[in-house]
MIKEDO-760493 format. One line per field, with one value per atom (N, C-alpha, C): residue in one letter; atom name; residue number from 1; x, y, z. Coordinates in Angstrom, 1 decimal, always signed. Example, Ala and Ser with C-alpha at 12.3 -4.5 7.8 and 13.67 -1.06 7.14 Angstrom:
REM MIKEDO-760493
r <- [A, A, A, S, S, S]
a <- [N, CA, C, N, CA, C]
k <- [1, 1, 1, 2, 2, 2]
x <- [+13.2, +12.3, +13.2, +12.8, +13.7, +12.9]
y <- [-5.7, -4.5, -3.3, -2.2, -1.1, +0.0]
z <- [+7.8, +7.8, +7.8, +7.1, +7.1, +7.9]
***
This chain:
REM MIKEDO-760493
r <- [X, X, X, X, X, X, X, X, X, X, X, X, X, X, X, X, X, X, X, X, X, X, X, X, X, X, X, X, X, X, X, X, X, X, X, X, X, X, X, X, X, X, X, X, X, X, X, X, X, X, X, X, X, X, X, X, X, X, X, X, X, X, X, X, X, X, X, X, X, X, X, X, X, X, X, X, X, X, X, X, X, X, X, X, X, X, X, X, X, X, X, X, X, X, X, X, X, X, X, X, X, X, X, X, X, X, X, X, X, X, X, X, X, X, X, X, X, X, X, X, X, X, X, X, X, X, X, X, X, X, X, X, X, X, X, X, X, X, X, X, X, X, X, X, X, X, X, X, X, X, X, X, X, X, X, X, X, X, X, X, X, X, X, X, X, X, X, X, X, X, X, X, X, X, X, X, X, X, X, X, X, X, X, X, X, X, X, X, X, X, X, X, X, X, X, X, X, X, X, X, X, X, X, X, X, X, X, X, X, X, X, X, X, X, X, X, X, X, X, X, X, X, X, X, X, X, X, X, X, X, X, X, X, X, X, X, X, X, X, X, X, X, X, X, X, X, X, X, X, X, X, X, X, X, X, X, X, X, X, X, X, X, X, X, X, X, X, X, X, X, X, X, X, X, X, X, X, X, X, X, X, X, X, X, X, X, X, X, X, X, X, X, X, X, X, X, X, X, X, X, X, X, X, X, X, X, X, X, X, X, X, X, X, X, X, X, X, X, X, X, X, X, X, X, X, X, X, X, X, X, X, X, X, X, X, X, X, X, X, X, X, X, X, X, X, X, X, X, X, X, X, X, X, X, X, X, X, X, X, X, X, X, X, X, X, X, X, X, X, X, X, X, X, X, X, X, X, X, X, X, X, X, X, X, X, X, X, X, X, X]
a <- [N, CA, C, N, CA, C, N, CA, C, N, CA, C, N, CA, C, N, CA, C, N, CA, C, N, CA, C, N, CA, C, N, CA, C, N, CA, C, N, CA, C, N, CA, C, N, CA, C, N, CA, C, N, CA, C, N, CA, C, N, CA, C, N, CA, C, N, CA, C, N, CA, C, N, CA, C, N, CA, C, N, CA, C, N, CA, C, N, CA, C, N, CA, C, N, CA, C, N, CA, C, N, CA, C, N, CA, C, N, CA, C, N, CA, C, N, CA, C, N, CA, C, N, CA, C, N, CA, C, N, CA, C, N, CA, C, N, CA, C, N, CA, C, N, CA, C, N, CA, C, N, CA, C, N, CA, C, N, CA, C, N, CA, C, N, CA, C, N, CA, C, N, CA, C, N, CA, C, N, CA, C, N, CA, C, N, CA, C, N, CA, C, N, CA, C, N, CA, C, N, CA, C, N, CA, C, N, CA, C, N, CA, C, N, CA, C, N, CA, C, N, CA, C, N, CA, C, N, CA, C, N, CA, C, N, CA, C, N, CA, C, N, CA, C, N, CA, C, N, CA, C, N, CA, C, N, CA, C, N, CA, C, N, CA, C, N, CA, C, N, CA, C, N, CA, C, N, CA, C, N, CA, C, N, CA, C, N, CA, C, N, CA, C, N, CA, C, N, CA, C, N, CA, C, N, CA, C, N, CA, C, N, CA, C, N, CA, C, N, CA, C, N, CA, C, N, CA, C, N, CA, C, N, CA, C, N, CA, C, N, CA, C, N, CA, C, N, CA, C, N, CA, C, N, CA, C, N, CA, C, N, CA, C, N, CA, C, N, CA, C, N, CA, C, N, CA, C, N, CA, C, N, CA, C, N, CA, C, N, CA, C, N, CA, C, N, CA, C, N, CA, C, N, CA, C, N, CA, C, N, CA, C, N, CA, C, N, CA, C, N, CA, C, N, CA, C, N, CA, C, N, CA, C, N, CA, C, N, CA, C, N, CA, C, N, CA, C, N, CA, C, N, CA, C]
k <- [1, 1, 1, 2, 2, 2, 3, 3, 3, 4, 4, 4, 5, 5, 5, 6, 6, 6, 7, 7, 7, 8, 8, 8, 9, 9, 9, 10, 10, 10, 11, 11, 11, 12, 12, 12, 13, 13, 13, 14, 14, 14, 15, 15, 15, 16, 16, 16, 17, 17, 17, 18, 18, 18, 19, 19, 19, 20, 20, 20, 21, 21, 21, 22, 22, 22, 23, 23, 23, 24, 24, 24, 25, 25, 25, 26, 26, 26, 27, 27, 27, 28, 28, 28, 29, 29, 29, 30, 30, 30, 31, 31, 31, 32, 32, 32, 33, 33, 33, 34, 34, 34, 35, 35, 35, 36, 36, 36, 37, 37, 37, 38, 38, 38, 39, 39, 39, 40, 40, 40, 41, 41, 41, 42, 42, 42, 43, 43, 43, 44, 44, 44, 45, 45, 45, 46, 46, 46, 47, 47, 47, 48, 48, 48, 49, 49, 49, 50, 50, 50, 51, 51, 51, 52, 52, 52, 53, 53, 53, 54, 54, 54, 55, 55, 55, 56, 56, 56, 57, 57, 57, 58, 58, 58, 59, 59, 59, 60, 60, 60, 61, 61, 61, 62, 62, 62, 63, 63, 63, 64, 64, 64, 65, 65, 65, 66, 66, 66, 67, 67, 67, 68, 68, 68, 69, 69, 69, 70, 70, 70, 71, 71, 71, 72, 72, 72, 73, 73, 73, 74, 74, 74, 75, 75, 75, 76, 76, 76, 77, 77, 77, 78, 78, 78, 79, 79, 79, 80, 80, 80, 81, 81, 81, 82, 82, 82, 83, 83, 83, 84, 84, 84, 85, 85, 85, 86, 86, 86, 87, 87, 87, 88, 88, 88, 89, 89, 89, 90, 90, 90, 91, 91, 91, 92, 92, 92, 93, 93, 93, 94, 94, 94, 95, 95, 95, 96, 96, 96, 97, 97, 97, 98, 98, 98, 99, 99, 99, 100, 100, 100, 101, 101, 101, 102, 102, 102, 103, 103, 103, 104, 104, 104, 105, 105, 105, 106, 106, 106, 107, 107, 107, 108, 108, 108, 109, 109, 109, 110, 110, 110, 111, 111, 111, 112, 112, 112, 113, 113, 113, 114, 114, 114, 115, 115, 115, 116, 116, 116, 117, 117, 117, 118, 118, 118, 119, 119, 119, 120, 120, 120, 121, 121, 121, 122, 122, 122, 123, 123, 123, 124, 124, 124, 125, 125, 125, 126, 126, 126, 127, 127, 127, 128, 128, 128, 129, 129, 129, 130, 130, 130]
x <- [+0.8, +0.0, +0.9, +2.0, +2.7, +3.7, +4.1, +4.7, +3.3, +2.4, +1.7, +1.1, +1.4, +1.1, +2.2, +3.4, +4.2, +4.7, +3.7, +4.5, +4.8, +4.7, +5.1, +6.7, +7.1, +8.3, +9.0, +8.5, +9.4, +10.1, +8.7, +8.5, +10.3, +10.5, +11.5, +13.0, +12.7, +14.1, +14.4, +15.9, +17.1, +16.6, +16.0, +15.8, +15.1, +13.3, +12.5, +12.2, +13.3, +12.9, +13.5, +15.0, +15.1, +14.6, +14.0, +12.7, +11.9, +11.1, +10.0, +10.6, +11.6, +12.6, +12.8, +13.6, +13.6, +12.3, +11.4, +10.2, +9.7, +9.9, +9.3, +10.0, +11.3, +12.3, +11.9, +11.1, +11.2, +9.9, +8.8, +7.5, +7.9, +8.2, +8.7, +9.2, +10.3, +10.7, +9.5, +9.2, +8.1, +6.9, +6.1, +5.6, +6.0, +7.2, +8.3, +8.0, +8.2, +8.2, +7.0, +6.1, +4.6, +3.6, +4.7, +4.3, +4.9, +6.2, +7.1, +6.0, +5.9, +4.7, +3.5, +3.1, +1.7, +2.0, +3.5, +3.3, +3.6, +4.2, +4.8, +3.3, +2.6, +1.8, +0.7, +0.2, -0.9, -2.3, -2.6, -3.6, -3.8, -2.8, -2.6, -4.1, -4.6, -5.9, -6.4, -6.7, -8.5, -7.7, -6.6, -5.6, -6.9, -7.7, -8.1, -7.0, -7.5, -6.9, -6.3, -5.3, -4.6, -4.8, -5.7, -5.6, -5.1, -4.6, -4.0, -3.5, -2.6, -1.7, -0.5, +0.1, +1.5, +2.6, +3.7, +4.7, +4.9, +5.6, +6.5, +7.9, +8.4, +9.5, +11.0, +11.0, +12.0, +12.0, +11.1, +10.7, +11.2, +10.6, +10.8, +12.1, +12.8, +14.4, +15.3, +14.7, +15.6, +15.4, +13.7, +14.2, +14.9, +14.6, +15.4, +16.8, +17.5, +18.9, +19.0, +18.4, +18.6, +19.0, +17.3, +18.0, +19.4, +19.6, +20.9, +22.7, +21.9, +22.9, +22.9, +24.2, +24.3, +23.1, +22.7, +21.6, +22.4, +23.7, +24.5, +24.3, +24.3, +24.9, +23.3, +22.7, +21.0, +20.7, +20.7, +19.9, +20.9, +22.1, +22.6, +22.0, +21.9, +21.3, +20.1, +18.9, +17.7, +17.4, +18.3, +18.3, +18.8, +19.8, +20.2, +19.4, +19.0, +18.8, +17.0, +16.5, +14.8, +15.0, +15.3, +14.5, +15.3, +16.0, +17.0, +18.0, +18.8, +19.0, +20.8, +21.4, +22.7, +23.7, +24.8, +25.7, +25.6, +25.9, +26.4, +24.8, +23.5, +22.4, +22.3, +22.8, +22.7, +23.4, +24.6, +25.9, +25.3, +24.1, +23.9, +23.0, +21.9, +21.1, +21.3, +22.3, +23.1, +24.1, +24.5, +25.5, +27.0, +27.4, +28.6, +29.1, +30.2, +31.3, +31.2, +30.8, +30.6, +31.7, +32.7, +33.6, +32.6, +32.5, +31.9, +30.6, +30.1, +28.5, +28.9, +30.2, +30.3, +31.1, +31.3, +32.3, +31.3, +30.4, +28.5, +28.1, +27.7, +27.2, +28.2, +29.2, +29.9, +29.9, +30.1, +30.6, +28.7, +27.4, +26.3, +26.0, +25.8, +26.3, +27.0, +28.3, +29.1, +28.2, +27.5, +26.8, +25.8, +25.0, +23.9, +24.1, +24.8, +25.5, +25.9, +25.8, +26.3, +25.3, +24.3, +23.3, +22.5, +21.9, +21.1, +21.6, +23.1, +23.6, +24.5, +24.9, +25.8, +24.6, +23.4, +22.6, +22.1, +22.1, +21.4, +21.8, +23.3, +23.3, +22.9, +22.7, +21.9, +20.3, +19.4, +18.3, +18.6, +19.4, +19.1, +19.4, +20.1, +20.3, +19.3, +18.6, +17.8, +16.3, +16.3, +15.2, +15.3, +16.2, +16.7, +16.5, +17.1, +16.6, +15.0, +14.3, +12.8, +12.3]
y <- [-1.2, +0.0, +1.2, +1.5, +2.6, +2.6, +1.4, +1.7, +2.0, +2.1, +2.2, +3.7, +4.5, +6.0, +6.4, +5.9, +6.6, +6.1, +5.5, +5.3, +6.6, +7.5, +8.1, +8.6, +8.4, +8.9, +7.7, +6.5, +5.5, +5.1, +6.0, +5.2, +5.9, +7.3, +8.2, +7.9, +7.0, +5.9, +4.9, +5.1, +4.1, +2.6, +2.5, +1.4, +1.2, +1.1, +0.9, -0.3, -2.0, -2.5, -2.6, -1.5, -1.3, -0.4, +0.4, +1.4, +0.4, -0.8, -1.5, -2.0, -2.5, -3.8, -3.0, -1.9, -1.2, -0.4, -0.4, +0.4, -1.5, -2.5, -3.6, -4.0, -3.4, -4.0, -3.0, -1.8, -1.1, -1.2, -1.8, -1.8, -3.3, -4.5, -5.4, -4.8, -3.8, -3.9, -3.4, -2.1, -1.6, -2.9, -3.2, -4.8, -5.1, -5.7, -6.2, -5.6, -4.7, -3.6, -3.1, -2.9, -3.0, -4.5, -5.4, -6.9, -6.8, -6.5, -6.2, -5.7, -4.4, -3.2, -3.9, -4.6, -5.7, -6.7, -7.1, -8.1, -7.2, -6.4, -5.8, -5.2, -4.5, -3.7, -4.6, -3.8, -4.3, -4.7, -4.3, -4.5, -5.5, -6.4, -6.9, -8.6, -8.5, -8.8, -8.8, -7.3, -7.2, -7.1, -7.8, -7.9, -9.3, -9.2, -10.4, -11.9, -12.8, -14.0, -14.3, -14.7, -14.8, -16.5, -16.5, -18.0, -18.6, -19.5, -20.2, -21.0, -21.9, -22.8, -22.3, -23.5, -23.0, -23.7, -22.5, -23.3, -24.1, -24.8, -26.1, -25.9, -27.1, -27.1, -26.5, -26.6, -26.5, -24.9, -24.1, -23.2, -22.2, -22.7, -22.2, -22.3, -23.4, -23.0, -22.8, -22.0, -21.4, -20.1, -19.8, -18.4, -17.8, -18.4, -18.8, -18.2, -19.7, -19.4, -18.1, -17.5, -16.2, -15.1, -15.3, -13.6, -13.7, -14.9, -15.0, -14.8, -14.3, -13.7, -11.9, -11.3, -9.9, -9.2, -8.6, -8.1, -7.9, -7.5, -7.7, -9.0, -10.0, -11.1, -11.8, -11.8, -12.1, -11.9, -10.1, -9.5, -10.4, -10.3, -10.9, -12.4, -12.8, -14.4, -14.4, -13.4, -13.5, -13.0, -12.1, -11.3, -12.6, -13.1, -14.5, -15.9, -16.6, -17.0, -17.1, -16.5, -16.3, -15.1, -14.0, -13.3, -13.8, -14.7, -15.1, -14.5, -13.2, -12.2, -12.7, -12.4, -13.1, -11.8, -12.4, -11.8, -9.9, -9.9, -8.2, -7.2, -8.1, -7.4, -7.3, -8.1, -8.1, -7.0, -7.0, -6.0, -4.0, -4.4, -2.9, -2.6, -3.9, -3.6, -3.1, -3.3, -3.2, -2.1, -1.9, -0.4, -1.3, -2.9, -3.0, -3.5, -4.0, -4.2, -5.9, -6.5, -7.9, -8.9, -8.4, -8.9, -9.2, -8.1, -7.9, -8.7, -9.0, -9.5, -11.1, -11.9, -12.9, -13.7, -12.9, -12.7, -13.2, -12.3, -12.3, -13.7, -13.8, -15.4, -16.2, -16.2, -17.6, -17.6, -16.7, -16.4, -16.7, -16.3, -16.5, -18.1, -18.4, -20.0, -20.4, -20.4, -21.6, -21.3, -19.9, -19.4, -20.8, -20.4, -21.4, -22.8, -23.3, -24.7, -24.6, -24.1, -24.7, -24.3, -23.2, -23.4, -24.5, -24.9, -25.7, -27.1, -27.4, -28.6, -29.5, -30.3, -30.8, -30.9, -31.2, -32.0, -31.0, -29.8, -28.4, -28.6, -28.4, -28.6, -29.8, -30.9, -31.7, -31.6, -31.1, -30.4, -29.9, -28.8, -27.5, -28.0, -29.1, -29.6, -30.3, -31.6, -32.2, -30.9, -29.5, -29.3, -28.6, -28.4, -28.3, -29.2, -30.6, -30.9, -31.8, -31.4, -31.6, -30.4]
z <- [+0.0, +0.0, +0.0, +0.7, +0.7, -0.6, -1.3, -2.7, -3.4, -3.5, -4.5, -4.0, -3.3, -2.5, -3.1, -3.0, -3.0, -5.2, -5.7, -7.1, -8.0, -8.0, -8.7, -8.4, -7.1, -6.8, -6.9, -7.0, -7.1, -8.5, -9.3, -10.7, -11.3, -11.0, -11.0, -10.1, -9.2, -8.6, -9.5, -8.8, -9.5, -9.2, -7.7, -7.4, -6.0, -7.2, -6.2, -5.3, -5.9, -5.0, -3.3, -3.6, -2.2, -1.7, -1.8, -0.9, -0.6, -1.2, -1.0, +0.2, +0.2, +1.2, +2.3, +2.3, +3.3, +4.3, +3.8, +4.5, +4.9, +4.5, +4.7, +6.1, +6.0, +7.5, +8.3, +7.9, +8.8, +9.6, +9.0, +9.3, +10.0, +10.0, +10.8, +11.8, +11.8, +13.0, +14.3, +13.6, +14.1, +14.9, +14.1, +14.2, +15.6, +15.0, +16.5, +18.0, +18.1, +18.9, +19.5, +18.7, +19.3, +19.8, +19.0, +20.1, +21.5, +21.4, +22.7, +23.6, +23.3, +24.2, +25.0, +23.6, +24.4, +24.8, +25.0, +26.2, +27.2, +27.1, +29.0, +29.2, +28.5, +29.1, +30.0, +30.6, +32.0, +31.0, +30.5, +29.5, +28.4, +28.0, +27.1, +27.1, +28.4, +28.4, +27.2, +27.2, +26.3, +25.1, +24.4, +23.2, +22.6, +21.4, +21.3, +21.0, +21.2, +21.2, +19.9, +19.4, +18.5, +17.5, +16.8, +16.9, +15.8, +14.8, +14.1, +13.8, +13.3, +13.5, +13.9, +15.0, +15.4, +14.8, +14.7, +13.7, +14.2, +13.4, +14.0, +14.3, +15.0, +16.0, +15.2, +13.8, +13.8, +13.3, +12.7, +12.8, +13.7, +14.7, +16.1, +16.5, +15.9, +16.4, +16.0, +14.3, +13.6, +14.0, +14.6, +14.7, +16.1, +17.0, +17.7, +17.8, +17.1, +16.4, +16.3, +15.1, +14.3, +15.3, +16.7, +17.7, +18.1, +18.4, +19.2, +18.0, +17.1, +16.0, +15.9, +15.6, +15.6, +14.7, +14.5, +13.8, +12.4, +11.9, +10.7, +10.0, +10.8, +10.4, +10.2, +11.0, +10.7, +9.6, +9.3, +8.2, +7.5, +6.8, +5.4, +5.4, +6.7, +6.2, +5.6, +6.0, +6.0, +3.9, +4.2, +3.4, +1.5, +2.2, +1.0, +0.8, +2.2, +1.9, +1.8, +2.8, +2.7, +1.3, +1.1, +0.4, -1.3, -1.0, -2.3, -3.4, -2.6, -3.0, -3.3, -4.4, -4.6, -4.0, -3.3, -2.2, -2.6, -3.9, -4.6, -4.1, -4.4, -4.2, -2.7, -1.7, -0.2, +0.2, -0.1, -0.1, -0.3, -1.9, -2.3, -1.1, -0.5, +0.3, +1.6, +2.7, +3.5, +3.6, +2.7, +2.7, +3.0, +2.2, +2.5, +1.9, +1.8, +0.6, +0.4, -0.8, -0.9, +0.5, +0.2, +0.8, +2.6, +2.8, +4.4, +4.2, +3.2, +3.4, +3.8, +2.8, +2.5, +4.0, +4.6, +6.2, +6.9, +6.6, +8.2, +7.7, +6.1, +6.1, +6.4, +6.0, +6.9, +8.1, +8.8, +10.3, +10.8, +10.2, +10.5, +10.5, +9.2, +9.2, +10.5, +10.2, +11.9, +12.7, +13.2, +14.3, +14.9, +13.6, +13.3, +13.4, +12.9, +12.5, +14.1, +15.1, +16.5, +17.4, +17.3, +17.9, +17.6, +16.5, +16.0, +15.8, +16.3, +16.2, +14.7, +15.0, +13.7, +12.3, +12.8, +11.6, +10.7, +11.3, +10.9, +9.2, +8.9, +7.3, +6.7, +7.1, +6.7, +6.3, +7.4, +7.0, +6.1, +5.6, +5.0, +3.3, +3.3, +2.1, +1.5, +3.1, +2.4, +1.9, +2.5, +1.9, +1.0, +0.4, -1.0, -1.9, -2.0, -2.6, -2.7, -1.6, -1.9, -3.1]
***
């Protein structure tokens, strides 16, 4: 809704899809942060009930894994391998030098690979190739 408020100024950008990406991290974070609020707050009562399916286990302990990663090193993961963006596009998205992006994913990886245990790249391969 806000790229499409905002298309005429986009249509005249180099490159609208990092405005879209960027207002999208930014409205997550936001997101984030107003979940935070309703849980501390005293009120979080009359919050209606939230209902749906709950992820599953392993879900839950990738994301997990992830907080317990530098917020650098997170975003380049999230950013390659959820949003499937190849190293140079992560790098333009970030403000950093391929070199530096290629540093966070490995160093993010091992991260991972030890929170999540030895078998972690095994998953991640076999769900590849499913």
């Amino acid at each position: 809704m806000r790229a499409w408020s905002h298309r005429r100024q986009l249509d005249r950008d180099r490159s609208p899809e990092a405005w879209v990406r960027t207002t999208a991290h930014r409205l997550a974070i936001s997101r984030w942060r107003r979940t935070v609020r309703g849980r501390r707050a005293p009120d979080r009562a009359l919050q209606p009930d939230q209902q749906g399916t709950p992820p599953d286990a392993e879900r839950v302990a990738l994301v997990a894994a992830l907080r317990q990663l530098p917020e650098p090193q997170r975003r380049a993961l999230v950013l390659h391998h959820v949003c499937d963006l190849p190293v140079h596009e992560v790098a333009a998205e970030v403000g950093a030098p391929e070199g530096t992006v290629k540093a966070r994913l490995s160093r993010g990886r091992a991260a991972l690979r030890t929170v999540l245990g030895d078998d972690a790249p095994n998953r991640t391969e076999g769900a590849r190739r499913a």
